[in-house]
C-alpha positions as CSV (number, residue, x, y, z in Angstrom):
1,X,151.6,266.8,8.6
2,X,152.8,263.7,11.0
3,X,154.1,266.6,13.1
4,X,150.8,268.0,14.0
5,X,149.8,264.7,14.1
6,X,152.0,264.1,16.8
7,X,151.6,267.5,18.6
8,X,147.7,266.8,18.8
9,X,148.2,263.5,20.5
10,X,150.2,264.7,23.0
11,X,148.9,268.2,23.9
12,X,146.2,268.5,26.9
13,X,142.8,267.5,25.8
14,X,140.3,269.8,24.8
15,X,136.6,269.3,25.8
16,X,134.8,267.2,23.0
17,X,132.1,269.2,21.3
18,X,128.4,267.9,21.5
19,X,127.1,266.3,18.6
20,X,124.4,267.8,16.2
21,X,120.8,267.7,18.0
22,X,119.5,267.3,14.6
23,X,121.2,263.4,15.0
24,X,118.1,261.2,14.1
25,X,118.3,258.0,16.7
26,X,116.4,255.4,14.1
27,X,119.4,255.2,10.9
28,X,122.2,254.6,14.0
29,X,120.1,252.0,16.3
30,X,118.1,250.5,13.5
31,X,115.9,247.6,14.7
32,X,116.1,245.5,11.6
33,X,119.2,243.9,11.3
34,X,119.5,240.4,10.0
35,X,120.2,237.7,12.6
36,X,122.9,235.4,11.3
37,X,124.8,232.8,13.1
38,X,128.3,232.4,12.4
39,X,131.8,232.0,14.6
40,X,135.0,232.3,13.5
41,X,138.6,231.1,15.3
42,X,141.1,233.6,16.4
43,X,144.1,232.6,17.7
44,X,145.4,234.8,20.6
45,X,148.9,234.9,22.2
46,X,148.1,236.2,25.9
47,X,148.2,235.7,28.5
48,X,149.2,231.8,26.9
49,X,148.4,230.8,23.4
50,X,145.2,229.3,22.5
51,X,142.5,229.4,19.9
52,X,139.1,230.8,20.8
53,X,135.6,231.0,19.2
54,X,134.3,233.8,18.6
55,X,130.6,234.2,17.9
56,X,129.9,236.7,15.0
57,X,125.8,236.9,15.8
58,X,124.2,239.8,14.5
59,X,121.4,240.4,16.8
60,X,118.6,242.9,16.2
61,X,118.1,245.8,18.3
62,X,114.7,246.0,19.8
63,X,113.7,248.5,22.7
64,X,114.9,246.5,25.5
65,X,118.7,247.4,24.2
66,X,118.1,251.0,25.0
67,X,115.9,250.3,27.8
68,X,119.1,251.6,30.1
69,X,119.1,255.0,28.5
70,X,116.3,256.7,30.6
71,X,118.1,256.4,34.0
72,X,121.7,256.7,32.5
73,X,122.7,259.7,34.8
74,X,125.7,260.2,32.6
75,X,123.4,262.2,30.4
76,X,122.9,264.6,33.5
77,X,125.9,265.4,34.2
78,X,126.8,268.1,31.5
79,X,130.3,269.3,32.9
80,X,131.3,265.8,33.3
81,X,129.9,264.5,29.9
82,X,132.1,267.0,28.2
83,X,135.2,265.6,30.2
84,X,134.2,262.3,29.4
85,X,133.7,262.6,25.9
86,X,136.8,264.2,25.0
87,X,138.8,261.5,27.0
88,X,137.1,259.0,25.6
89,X,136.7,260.0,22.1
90,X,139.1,263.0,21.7
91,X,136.7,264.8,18.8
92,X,137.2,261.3,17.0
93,X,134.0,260.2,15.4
94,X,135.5,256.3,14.5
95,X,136.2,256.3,18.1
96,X,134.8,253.1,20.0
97,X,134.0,252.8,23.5
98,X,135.8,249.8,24.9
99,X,135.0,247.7,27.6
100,X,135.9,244.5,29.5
101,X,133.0,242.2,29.7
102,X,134.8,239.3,31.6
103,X,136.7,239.5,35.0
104,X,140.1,240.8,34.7
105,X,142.8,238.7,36.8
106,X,146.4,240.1,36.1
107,X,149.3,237.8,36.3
108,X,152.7,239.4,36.7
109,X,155.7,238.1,34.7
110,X,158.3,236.8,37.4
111,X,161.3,238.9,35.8
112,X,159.6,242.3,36.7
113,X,161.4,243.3,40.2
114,X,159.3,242.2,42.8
115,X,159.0,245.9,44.6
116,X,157.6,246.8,41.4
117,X,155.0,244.1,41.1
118,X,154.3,244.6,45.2
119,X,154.0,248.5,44.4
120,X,151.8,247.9,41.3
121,X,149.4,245.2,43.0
122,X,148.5,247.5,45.7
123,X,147.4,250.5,43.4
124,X,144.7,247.9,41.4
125,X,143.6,246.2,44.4
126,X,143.2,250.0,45.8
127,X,140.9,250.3,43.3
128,X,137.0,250.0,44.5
129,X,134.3,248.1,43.6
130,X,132.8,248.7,40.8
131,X,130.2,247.6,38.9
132,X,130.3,245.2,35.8
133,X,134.7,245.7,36.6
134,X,136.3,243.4,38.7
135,X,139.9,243.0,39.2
136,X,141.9,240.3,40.8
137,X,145.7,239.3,40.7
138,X,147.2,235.9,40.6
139,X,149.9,234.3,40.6
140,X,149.0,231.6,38.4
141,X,149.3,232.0,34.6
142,X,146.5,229.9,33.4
143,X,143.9,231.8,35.8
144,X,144.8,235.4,34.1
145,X,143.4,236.7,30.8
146,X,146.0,240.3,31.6
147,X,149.6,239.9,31.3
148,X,151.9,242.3,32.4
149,X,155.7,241.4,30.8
150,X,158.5,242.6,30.1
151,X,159.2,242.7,26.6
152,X,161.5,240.8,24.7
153,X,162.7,243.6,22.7
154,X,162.8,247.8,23.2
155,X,159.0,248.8,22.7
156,X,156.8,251.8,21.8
157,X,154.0,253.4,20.4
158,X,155.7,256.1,18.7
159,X,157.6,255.5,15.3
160,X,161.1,256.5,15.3
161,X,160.0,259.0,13.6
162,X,158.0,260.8,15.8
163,X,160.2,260.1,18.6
164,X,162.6,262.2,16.5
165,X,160.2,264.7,15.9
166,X,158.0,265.4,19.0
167,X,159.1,267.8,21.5
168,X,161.2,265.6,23.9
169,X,159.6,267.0,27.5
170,X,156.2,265.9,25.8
171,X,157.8,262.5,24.5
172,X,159.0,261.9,28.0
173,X,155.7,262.2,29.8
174,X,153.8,260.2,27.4
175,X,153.3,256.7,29.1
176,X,153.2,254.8,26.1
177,X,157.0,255.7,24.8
178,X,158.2,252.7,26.4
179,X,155.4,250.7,26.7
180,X,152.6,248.9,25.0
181,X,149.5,247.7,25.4
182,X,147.5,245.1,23.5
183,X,144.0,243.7,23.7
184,X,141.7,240.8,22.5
185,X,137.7,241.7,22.5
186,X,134.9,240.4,20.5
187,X,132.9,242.6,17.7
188,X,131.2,244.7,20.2
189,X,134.7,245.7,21.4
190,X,134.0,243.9,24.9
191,X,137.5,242.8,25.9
192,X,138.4,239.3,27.6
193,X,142.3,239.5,27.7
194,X,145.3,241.7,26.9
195,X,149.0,242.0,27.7
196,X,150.9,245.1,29.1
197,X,154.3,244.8,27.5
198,X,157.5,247.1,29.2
199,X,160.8,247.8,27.6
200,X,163.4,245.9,29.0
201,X,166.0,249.3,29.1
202,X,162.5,250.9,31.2
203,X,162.6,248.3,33.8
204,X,164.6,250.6,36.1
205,X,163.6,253.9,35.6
206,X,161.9,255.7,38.3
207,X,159.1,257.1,35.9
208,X,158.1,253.4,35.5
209,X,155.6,253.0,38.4
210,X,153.6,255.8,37.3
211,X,153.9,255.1,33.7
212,X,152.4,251.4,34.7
213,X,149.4,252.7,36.7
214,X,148.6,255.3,33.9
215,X,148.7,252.6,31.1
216,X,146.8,249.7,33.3
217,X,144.0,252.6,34.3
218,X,143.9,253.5,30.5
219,X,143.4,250.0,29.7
220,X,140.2,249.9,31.6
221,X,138.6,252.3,29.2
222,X,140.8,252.6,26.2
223,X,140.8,256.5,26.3
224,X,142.1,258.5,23.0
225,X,143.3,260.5,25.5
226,X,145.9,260.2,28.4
227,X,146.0,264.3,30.0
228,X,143.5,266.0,32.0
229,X,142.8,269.2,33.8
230,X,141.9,267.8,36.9
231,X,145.5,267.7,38.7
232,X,143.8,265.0,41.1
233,X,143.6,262.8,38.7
234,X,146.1,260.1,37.7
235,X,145.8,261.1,34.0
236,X,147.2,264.7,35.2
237,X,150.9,265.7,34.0
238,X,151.2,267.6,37.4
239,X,150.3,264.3,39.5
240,X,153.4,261.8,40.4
241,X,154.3,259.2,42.7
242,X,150.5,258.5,43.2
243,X,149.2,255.4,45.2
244,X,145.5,255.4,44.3
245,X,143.2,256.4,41.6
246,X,141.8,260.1,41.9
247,X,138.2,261.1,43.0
248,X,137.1,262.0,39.4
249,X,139.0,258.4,37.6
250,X,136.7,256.5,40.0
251,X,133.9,258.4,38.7
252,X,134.9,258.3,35.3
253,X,134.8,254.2,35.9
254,X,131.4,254.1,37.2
255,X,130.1,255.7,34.3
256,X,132.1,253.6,32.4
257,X,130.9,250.5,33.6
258,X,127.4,251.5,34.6
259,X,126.0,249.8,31.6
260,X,127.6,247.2,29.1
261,X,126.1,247.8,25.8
262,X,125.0,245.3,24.1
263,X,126.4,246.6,21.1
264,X,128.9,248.8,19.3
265,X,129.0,252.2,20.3
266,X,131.0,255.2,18.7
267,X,130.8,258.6,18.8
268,X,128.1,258.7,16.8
269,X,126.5,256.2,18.0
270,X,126.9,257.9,22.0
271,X,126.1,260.9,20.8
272,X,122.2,259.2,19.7
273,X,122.1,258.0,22.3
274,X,122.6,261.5,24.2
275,X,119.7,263.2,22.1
276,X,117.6,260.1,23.0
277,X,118.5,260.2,26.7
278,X,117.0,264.2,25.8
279,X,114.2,263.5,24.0
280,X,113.0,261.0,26.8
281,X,113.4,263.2,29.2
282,X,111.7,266.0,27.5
283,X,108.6,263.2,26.7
């Protein structure tokens, strides 16, 4: 039913079981793919429009691709793999991990208010360094490739329909009621640009600022899921009228980011490469 549909989305997250150690490694990272060479256009509408090549490559997987996996400390981490799988995945085997391969510089649409842009550009330049993310803002257009608007019409990522029939004190903490968030990546789901859209009727509610830090922090990692335990955190129902990202979100972006894959990796597809991270260790 949509309305346990709807309920499962917005209830806290529960920890992500581990995958079957019976997974065999060789059928999910096979090493005899076909090379092929071919691009295709896609035309993109943010930050301006354009059209831009993409290169559709196949490229075989060889060892080198999983050469990372030995010193991926992710692996060692149980308490925090479990966290990190469930926020990332949510029990969903399609799930894809997401990430930005090229710098991200945010520009800021001059109709936000500017107390809101001031408050919002100190939270992501609060963010630290991290590697294989790095975040700038400016104040030219044709430098960013992340957009933050305000929309030209009333957005959402709810239907009307679930709006109607989601408990409302759930609907109201969920940051994507009134806003939206869409992305541009190539077919290993690295990302290169996206736009962060805001309903106009939003623009002045006091729940904006920490809807906008949730949403941009999601957009780092693309979670399925937006609650956590940790009250710390900025994912946490319980935190509000944070200035900075929370111990374990920094953690959880270091992971993230420690290693770009070189290809596309699922649920299934992490979850090999768990059981390989064990079987190396175990060698």
């Amino acid at each position: 039913m949509i309305y346990k549909k709807i309920v499962f989305l917005l209830t806290l997250l529960a920890f992500a079981t581990s995958f079957s150690q019976s997974t065999d490694l060789k059928p999910l990272l096979k090493t005899d793919y076909t090379i092929k060479k071919n691009v295709d256009t896609l035309h993109v509408k943010y930050p301006l429009h354009a059209n831009v090549t993409r290169d559709k490559t196949i490229k075989s997987k060889d060892t080198t691709a999983l050469s990372f996996v030995r010193d991926f400390d992710l692996f060692k981490n149980n308490y925090f793999l479990r966290h990190y799988k469930s926020l990332i995945f949510k029990q969903d085997s399609s799930a894809i991990i997401y990430q930005w391969k090229e710098p991200i510089v945010v520009y800021f649409d001059h109709n936000i208010p500017q107390e809101i842009t001031k408050n919002i550009s100190q939270f992501i330049l609060s963010i630290p360094e991290i590697d294989n993310l790095n975040i700038t803002i400016s104040k030219d257009i044709n430098k960013a490739n992340y957009y933050i608007k305000i929309a030209n019409q009333e957005v959402s990522a709810l239907t009307n329909k679930q709006k109607a029939e989601a408990p409302k004190d759930l609907i109201k903490t969920y940051p994507f009621s009134k806003i939206i968030y869409d992305w541009n990546g190539d077919y290993n789901y690295k990302m290169y640009s996206g736009v962060l859209q805001i309903s106009p009727s939003y623009i002045n509610d006091p729940q904006l600022l920490d809807d906008l830090k949730k949403v941009f922090f999601i957009s780092l990692i693309q979670s399925k899921g937006y609650r956590v335990y940790d009250n710390t955190s900025i994912l946490s129902s319980s935190n509000s009228n944070f200035s900075t990202l929370g111990a374990m979100d920094i953690v959880l972006l270091k992971y993230h980011y420690k290693n770009l894959y070189k290809f596309k990796v699922d649920y299934t597809v992490f979850s090999a490469l768990e059981n390989y991270y064990k079987q190396l260790a175990n060698d």
